[in-house]
DRENDO-1510 file (C-alpha; in Angstrom, 1 decimal, always signed):
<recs>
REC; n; res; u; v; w
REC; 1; UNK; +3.3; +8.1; -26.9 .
REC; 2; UNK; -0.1; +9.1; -25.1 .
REC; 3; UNK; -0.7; +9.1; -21.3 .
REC; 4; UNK; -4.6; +9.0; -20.4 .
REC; 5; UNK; -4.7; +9.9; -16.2 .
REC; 6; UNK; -8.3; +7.9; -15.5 .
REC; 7; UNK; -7.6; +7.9; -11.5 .
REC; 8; UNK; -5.5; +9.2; -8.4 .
REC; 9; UNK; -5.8; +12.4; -10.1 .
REC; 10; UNK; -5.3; +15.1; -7.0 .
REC; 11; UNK; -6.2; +12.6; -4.7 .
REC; 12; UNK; -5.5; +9.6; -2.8 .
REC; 13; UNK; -7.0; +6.2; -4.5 .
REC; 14; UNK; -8.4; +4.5; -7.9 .
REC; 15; UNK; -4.6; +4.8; -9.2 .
REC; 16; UNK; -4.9; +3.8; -12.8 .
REC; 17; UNK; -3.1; +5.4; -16.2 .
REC; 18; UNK; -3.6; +4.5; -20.1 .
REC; 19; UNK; +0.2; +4.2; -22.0 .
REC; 20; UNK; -1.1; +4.2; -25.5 .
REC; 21; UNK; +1.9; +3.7; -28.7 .
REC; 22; UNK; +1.1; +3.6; -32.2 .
REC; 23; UNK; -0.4; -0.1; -32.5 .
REC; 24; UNK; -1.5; -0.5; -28.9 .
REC; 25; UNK; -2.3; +0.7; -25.6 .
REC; 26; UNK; -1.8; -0.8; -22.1 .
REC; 27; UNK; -2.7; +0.0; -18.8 .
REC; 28; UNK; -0.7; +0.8; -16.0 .
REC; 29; UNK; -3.2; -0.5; -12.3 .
REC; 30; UNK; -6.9; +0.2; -12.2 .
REC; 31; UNK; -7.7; +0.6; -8.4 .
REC; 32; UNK; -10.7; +1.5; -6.3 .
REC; 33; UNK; -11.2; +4.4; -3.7 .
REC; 34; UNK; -12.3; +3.1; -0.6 .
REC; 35; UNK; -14.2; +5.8; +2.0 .
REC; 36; UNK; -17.5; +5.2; +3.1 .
REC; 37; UNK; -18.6; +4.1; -0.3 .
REC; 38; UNK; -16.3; +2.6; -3.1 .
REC; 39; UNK; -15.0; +5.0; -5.9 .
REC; 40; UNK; -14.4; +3.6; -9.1 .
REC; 41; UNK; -11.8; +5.6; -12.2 .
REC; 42; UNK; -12.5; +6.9; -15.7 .
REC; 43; UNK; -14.1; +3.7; -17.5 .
REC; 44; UNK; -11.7; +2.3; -20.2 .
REC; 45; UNK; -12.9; -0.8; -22.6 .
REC; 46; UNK; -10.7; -3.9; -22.4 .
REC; 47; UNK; -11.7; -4.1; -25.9 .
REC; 48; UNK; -9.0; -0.9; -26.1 .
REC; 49; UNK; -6.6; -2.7; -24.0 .
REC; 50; UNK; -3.7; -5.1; -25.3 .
REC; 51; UNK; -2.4; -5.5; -21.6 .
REC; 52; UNK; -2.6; -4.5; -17.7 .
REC; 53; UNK; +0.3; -3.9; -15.4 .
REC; 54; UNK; +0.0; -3.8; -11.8 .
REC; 55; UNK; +2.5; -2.1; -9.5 .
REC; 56; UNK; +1.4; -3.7; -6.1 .
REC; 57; UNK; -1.2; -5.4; -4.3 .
REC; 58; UNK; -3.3; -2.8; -2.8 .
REC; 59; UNK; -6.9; -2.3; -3.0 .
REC; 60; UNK; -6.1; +1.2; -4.2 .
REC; 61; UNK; -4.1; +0.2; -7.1 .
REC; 62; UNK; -5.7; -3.3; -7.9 .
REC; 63; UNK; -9.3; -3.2; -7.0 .
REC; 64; UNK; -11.4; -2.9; -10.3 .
REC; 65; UNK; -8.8; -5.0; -12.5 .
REC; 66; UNK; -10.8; -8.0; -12.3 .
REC; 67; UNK; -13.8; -6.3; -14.1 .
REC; 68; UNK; -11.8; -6.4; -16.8 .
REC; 69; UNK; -12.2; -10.5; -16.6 .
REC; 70; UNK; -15.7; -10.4; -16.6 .
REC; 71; UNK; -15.8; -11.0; -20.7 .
REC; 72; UNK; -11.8; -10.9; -21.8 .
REC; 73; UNK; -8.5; -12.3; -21.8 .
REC; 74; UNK; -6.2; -9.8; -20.8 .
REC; 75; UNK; -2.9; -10.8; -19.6 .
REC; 76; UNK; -2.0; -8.9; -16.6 .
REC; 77; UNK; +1.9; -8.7; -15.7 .
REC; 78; UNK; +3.1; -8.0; -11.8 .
REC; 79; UNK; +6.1; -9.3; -9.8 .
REC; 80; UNK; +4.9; -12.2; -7.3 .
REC; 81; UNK; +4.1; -11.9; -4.5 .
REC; 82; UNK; +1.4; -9.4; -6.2 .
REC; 83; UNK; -0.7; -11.8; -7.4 .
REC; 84; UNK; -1.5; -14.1; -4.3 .
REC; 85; UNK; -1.7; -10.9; -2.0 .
REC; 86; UNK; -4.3; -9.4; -4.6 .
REC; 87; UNK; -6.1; -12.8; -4.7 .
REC; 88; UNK; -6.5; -12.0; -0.6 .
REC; 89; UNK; -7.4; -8.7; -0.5 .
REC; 90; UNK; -9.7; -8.8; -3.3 .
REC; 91; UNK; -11.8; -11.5; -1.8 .
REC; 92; UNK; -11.9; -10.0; +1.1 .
REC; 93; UNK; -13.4; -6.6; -0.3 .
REC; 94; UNK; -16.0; -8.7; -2.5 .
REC; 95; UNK; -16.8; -10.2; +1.2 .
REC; 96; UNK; -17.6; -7.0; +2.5 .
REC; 97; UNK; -19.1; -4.6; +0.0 .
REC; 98; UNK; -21.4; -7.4; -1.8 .
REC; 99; UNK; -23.7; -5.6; -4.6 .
REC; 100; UNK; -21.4; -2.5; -4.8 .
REC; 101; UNK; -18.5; -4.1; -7.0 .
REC; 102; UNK; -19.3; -4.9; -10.7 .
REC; 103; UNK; -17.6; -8.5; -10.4 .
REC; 104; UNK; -17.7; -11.4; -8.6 .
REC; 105; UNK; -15.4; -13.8; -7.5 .
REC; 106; UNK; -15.0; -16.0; -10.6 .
REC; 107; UNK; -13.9; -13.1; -12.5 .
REC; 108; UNK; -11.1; -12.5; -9.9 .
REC; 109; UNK; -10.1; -16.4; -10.7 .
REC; 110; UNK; -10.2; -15.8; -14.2 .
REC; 111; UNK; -7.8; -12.7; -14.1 .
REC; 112; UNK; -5.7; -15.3; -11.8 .
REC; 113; UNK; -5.7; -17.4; -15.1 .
REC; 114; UNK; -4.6; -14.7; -17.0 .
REC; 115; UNK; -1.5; -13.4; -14.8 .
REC; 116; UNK; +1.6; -13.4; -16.1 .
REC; 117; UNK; +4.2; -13.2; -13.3 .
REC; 118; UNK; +8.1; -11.2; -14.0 .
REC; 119; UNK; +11.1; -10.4; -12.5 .
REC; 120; UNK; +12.8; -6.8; -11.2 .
REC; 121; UNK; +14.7; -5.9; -14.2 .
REC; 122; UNK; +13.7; -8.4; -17.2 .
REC; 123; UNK; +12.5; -7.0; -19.8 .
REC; 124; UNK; +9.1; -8.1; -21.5 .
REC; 125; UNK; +6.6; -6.7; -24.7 .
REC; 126; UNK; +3.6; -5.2; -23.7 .
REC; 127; UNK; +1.6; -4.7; -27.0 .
REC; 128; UNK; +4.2; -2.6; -28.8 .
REC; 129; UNK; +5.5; -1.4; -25.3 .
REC; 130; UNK; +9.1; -2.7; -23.9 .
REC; 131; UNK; +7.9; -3.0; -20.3 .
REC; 132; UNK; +10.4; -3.5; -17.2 .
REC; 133; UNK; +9.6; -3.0; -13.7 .
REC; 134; UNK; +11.9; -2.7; -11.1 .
REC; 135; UNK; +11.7; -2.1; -7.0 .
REC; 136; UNK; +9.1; +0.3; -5.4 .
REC; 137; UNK; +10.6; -0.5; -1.9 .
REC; 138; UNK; +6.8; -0.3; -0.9 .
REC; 139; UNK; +5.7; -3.6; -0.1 .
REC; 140; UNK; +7.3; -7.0; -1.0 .
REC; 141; UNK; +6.9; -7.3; -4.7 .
REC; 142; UNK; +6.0; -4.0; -5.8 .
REC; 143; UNK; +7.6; -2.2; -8.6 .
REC; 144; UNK; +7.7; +1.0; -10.5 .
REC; 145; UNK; +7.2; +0.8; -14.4 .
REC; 146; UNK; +9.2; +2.0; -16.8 .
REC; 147; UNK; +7.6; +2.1; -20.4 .
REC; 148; UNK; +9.4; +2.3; -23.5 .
REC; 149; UNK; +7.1; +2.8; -26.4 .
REC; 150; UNK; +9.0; +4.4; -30.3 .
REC; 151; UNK; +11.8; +6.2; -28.6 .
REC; 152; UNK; +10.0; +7.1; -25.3 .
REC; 153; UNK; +10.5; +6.3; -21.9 .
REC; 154; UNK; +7.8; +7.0; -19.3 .
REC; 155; UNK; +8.7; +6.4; -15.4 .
REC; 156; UNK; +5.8; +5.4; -13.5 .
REC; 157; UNK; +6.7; +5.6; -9.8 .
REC; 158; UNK; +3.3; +3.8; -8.5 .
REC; 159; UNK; +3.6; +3.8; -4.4 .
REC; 160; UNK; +7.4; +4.1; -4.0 .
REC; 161; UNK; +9.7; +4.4; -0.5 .
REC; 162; UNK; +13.5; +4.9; -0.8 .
REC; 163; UNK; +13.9; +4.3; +2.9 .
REC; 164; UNK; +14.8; +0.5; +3.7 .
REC; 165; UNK; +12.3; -0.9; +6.1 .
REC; 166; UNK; +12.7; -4.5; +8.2 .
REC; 167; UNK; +10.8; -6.2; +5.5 .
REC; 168; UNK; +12.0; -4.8; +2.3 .
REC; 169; UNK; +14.8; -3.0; +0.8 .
REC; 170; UNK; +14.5; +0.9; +0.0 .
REC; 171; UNK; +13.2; +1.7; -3.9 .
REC; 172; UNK; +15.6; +1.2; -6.9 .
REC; 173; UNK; +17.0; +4.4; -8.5 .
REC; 174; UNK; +18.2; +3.6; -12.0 .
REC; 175; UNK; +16.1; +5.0; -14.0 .
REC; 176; UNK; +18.1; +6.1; -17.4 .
REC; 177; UNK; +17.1; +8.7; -20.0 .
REC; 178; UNK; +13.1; +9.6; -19.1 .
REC; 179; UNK; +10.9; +11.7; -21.4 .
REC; 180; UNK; +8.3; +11.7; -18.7 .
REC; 181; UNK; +7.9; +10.7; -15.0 .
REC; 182; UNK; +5.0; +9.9; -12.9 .
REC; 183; UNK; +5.4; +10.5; -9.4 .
REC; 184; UNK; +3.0; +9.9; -6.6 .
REC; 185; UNK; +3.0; +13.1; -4.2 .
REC; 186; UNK; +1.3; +11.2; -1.0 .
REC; 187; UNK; +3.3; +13.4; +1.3 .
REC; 188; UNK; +4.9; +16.0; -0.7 .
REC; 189; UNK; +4.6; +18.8; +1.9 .
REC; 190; UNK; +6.1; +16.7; +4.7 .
REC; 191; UNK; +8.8; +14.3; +5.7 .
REC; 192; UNK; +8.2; +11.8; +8.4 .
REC; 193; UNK; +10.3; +11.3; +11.5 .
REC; 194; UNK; +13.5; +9.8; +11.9 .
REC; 195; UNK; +13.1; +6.2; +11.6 .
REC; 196; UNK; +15.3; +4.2; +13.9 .
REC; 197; UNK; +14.0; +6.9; +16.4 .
REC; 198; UNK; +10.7; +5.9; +15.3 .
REC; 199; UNK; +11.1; +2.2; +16.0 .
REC; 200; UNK; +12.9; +2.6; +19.4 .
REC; 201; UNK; +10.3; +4.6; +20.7 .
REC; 202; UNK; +7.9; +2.3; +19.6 .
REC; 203; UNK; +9.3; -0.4; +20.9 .
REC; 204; UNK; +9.9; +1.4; +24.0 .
REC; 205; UNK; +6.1; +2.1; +24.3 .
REC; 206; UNK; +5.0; -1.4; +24.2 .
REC; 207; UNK; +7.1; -2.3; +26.9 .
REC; 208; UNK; +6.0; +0.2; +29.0 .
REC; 209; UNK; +2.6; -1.3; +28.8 .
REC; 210; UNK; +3.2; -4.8; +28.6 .
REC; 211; UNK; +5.8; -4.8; +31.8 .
REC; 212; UNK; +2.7; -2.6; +33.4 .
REC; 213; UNK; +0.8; -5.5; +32.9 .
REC; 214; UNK; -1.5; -4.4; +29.9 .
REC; 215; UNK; -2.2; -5.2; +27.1 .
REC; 216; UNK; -1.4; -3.7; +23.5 .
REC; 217; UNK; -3.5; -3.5; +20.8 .
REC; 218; UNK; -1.5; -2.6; +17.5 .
REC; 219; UNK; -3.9; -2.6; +14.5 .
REC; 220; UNK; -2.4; -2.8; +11.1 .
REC; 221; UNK; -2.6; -3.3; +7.4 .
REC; 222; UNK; -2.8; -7.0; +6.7 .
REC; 223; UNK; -0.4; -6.9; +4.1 .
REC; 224; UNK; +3.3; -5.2; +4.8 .
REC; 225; UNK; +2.6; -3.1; +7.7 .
REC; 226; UNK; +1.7; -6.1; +10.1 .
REC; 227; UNK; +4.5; -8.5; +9.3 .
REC; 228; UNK; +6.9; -5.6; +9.1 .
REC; 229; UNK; +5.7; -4.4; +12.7 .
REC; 230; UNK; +6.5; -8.1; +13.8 .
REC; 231; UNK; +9.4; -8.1; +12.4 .
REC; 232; UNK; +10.4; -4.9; +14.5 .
REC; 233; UNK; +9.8; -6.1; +17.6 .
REC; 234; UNK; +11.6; -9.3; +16.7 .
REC; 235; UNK; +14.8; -7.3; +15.4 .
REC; 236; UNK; +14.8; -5.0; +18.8 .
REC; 237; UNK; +14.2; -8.2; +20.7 .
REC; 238; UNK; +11.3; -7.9; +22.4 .
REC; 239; UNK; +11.3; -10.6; +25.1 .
REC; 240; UNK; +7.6; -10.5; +25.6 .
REC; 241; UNK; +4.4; -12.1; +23.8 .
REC; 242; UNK; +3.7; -11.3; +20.4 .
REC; 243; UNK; +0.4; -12.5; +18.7 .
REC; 244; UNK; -0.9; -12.0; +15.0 .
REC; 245; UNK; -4.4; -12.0; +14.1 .
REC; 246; UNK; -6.8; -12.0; +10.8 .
REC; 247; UNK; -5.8; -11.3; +7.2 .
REC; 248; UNK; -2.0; -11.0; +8.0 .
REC; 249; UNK; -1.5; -14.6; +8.5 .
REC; 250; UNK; -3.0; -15.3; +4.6 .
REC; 251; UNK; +0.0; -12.9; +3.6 .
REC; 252; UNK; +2.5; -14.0; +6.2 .
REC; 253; UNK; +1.9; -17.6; +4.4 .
REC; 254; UNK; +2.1; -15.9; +1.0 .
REC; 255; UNK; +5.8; -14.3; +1.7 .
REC; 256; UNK; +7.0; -17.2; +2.9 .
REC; 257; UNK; +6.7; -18.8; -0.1 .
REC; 258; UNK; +8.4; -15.9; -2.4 .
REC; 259; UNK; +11.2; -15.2; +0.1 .
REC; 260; UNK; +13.2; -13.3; -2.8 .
REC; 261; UNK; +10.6; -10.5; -2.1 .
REC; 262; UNK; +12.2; -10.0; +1.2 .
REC; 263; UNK; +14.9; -8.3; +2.4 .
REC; 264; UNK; +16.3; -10.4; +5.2 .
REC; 265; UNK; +14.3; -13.6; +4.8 .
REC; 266; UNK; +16.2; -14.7; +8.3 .
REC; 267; UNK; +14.6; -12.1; +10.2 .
REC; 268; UNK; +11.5; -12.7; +8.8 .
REC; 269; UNK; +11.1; -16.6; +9.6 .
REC; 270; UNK; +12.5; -16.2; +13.1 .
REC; 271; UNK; +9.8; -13.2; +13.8 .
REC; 272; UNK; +6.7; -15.3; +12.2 .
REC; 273; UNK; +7.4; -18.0; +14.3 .
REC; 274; UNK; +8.2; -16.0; +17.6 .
REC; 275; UNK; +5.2; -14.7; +17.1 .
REC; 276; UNK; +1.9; -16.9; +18.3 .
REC; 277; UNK; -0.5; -16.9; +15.4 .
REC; 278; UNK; -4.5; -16.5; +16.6 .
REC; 279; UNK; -6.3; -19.9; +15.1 .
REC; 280; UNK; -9.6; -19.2; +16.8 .
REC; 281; UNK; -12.1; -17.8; +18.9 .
REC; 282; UNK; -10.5; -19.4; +22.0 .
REC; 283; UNK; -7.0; -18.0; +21.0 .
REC; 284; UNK; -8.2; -14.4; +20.7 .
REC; 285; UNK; -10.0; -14.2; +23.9 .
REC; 286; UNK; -7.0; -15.4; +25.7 .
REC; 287; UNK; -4.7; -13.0; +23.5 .
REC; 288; UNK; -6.9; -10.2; +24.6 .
REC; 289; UNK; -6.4; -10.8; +28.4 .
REC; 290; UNK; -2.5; -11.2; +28.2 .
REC; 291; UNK; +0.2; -9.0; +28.6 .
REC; 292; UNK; +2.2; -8.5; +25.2 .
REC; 293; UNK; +0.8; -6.9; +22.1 .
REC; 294; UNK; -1.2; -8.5; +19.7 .
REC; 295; UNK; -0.9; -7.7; +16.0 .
REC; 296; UNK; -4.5; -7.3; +13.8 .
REC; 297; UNK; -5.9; -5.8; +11.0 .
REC; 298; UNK; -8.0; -3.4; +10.1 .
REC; 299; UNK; -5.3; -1.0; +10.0 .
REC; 300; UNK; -8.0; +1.8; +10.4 .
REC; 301; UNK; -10.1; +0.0; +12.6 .
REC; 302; UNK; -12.7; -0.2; +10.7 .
REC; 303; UNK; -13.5; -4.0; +10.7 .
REC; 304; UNK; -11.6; -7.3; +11.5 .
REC; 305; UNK; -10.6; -8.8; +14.5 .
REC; 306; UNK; -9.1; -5.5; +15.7 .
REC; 307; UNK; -12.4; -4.5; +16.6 .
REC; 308; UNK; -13.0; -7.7; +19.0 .
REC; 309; UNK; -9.7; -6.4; +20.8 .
REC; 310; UNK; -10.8; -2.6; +21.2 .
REC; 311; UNK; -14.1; -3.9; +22.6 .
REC; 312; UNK; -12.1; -6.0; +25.2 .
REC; 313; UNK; -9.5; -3.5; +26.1 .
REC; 314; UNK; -10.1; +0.0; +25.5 .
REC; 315; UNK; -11.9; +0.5; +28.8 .
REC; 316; UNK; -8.7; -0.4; +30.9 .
REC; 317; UNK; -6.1; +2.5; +31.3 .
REC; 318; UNK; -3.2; -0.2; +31.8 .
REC; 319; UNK; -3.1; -1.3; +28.2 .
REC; 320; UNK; -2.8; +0.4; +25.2 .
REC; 321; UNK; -3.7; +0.9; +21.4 .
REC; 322; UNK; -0.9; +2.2; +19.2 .
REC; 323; UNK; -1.8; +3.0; +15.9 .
REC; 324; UNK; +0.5; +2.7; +12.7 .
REC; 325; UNK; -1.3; +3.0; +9.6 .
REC; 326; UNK; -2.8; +5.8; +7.5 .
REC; 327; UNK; -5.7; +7.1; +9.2 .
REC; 328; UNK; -8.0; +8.3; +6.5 .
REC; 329; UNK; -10.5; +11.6; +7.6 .
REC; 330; UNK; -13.7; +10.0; +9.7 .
REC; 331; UNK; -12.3; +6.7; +9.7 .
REC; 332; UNK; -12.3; +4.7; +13.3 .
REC; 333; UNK; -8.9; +5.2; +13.6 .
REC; 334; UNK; -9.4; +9.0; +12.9 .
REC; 335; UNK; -11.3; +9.4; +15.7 .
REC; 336; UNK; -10.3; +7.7; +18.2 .
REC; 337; UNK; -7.0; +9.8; +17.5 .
REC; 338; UNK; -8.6; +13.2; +17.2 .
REC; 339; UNK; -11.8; +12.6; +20.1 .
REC; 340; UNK; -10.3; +9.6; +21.9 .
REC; 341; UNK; -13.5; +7.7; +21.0 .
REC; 342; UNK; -14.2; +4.5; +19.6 .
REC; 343; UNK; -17.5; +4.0; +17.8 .
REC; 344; UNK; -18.8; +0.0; +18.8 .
REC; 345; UNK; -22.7; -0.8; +17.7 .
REC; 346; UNK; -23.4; +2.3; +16.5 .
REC; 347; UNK; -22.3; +4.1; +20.2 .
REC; 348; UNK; -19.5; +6.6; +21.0 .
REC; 349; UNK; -17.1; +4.6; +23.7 .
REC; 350; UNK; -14.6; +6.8; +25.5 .
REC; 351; UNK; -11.6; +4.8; +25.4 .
REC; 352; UNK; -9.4; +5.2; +28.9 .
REC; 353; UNK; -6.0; +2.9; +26.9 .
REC; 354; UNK; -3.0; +4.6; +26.2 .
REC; 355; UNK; -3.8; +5.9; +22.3 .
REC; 356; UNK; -0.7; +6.8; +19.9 .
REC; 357; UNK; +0.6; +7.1; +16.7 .
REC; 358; UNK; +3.6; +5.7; +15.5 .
REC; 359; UNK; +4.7; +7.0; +11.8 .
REC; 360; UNK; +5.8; +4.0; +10.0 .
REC; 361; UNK; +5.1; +4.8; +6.0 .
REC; 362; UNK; +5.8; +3.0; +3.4 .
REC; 363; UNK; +5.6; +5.8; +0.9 .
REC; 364; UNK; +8.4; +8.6; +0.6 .
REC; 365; UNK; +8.7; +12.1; +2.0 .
REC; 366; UNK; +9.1; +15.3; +1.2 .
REC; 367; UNK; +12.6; +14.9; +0.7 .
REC; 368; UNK; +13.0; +11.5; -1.1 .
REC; 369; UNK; +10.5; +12.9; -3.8 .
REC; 370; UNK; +12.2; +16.1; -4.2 .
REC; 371; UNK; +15.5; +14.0; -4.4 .
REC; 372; UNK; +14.0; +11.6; -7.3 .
REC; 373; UNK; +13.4; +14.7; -9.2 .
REC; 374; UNK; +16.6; +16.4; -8.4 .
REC; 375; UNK; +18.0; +13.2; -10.4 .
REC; 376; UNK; +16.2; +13.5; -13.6 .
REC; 377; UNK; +17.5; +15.5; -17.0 .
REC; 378; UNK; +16.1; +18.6; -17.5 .
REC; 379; UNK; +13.8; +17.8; -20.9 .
REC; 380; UNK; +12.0; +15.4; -18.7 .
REC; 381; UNK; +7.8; +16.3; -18.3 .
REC; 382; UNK; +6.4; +15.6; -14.7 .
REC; 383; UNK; +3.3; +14.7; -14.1 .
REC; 384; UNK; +1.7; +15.0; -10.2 .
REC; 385; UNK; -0.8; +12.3; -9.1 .
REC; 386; UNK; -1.9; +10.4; -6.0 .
REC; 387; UNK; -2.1; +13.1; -3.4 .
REC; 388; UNK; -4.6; +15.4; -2.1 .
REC; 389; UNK; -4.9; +18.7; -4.0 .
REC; 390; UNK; -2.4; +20.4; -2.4 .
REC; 391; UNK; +0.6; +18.1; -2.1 .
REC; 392; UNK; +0.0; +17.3; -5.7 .
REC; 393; UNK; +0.1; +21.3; -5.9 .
REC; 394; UNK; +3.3; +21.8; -4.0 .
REC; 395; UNK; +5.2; +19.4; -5.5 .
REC; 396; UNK; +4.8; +20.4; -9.4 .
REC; 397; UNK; +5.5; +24.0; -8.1 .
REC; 398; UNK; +8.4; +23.5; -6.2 .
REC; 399; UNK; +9.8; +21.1; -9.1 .
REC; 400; UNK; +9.2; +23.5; -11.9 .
REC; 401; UNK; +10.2; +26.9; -9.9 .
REC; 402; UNK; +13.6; +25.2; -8.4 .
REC; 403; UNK; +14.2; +22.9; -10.9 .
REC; 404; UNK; +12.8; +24.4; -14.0 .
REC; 405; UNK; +10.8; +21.2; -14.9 .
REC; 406; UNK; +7.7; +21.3; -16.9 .
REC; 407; UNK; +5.3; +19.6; -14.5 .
REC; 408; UNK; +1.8; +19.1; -15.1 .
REC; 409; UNK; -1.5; +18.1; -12.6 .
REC; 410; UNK; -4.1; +15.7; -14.5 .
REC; 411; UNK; -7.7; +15.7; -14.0 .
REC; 412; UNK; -9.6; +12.6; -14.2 .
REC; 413; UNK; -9.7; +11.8; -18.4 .
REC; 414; UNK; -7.0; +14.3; -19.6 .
REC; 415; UNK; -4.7; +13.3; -21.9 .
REC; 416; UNK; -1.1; +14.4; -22.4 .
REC; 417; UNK; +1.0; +13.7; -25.6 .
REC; 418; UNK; +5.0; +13.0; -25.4 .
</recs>
């Protein structure tokens, strides 16, 4: 068995990873890097390809698969609901970065044509790959791939979280004899806080303002981070208004209609339909002059209706803007956390809300990746990816110096033999 790294190679994005066996080869996500410009991974031929896997619906790790539709007939494999949350997000990016993608939107239909949806744990052939994926504990139908390919067993961890969260249950653990693992080190040289602490103060927080008579502003990922902040509130019954706005009703639609992807489907229904769901321009002026906390993407702030909300209430020091997604360097989001600024038609806006961040991840810690690797026979290789250079770092250093693993850090295009 070969492994080919081609993205998320000492960084964060453009995850993507060639599994090539004797008669065939597959690949394992091919995802974009979104900044201020898009970032595409090393270029592989379809024509080299006998089949795509995808771990989860984000941009990062399914943005460039539908180039691959543009002239073929892959069949790409993910656990629903991956495919209808890729069909949402993808659209949307082609909506908003025009020219720079190399496909349009029939080729994202076509790959639609081609997907081939599977279940945790069933096993399926992948070219001459036995393929099963089983629970990332990410976001609702992601998985982690395990590759078996002439007496090899490859664990690919994609974007994995072993703590449970209110929308789906922590990442599966049984992984069996590995050869090799490949482990995402997102935040290798930290842990986050506690989480029930987390939540209540949260929670707490949005009271504070809301019985103050303000107004919150919580802007989050359109898929998994805004329906699981909904369902918080809903689970620490929070007796005031909630309203959702944007991209996260397509995917609270979407999860209704795969509830097995959920961990308490109960919750879930009660909390979507507590909350009031923002049908138009009418609705989100009136959400944006009442007390309670409105839900939006962009997560970052860096388009959607989130930004009609900061323009409407930043300026009032009774409500407040509580962010609880990744805040990438320069982003919006960044800098209204590090300069207490918000940038609106091309001017810097001092913003007089209440600002915090609330760490709500869905990827693991310090201490869950260091425990996935505690768990893993001795003989087994480690390779590093999807972190910044020196979480990436740490984490093949600690594993190899405590553990006495043979770990490796991949550059774009190297390949590693098993």
């Amino acid at each position: 068995m070969q492994l080919r790294f081609l993205g998320a190679c000492q960084e964060v994005g453009r995850s993507a990873i060639a599994v090539k066996g004797a008669r065939s080869q597959i690949l394992m996500d091919y995802g974009v890097m979104i900044n201020h410009d898009i970032g595409f991974p090393v270029h592989v031929s379809p024509r080299d390809l006998d089949a795509v896997i995808l771990t989860h619906a984000h941009l990062d790790h399914s943005g460039l698969i539908p180039l691959f539709y543009v002239h073929s007939k892959l069949p790409v494999y993910a656990v629903e609901p991956t495919f209808k949350l890729t069909r949402v997000l993808v659209r949307d990016m082609i909506k908003l970065s025009g020219y720079f993608l190399p496909y349009e939107y029939m080729d994202l239909e076509t790959m639609m044509n081609h997907a081939v949806p599977v279940e945790y744990h069933s096993k399926f052939e992948a070219g001459d790959s036995e393929i099963t994926m089983i629970n990332a504990g990410h976001i609702p139908g992601s998985a982690q791939v395990i590759v078996k390919n002439d007496a090899r067993r490859v664990l690919y961890t994609g974007d994995f979280n072993l703590i449970p969260t209110h929308l789906v249950p922590g990442a599966d653990r049984e992984y069996g004899n590995l050869d090799a693992i490949v482990i995402e080190s997102t935040y290798a040289m930290s842990d986050h806080p506690d989480r029930a602490e987390s939540e209540r103060n949260f929670v707490l927080a949005c009271k504070e303002v809301v019985e103050g008579g303000g107004t919150v502003l919580v802007p989050a990922f359109g898929v998994g981070r805004s329906q699981e902040i909904i369902c918080m509130l809903a689970d620490h019954n929070f007796n005031h208004k909630v309203f959702v706005d944007g991209m996260a009703l397509d995917a609270i639609r979407m999860l209704e209609e795969h509830p097995k992807a959920l961990k308490d489907e109960q919750l879930f229904r009660r909390a979507m339909k507590e909350a009031e769901q923002i049908k138009n321009w009418h609705d989100r002026r009136r959400a944006a002059r009442t007390e309670g906390v409105i839900v939006s993407p962009a997560g970052m702030l860096k388009g959607g209706a989130s930004v009609f909300y900061m323009e409407n209430i930043a300026s009032n020091q009774d409500n407040g803007i509580f962010l609880v997604s990744y805040q990438v360097q320069g982003s919006p989001g960044r800098i209204l956390l590090d300069e207490g600024q918000f940038i609106l038609h091309g001017k810097a806006r001092k913003v007089s809300a209440r600002v915090e961040k609330f760490d709500f991840s869905s990827h693991g810690g310090k201490t869950q990746l260091e425990e996935t690797l505690k768990e893993v026979d001795k003989k087994t290789r480690v390779f590093v990816i999807h972190g910044e250079e020196g979480n990436c770092k740490h984490l093949a250093e600690w594993a190899s110096q405590e553990l006495g693993l043979q770990t490796s850090i991949p550059r774009p295009g190297e390949t590693y033999d098993l």
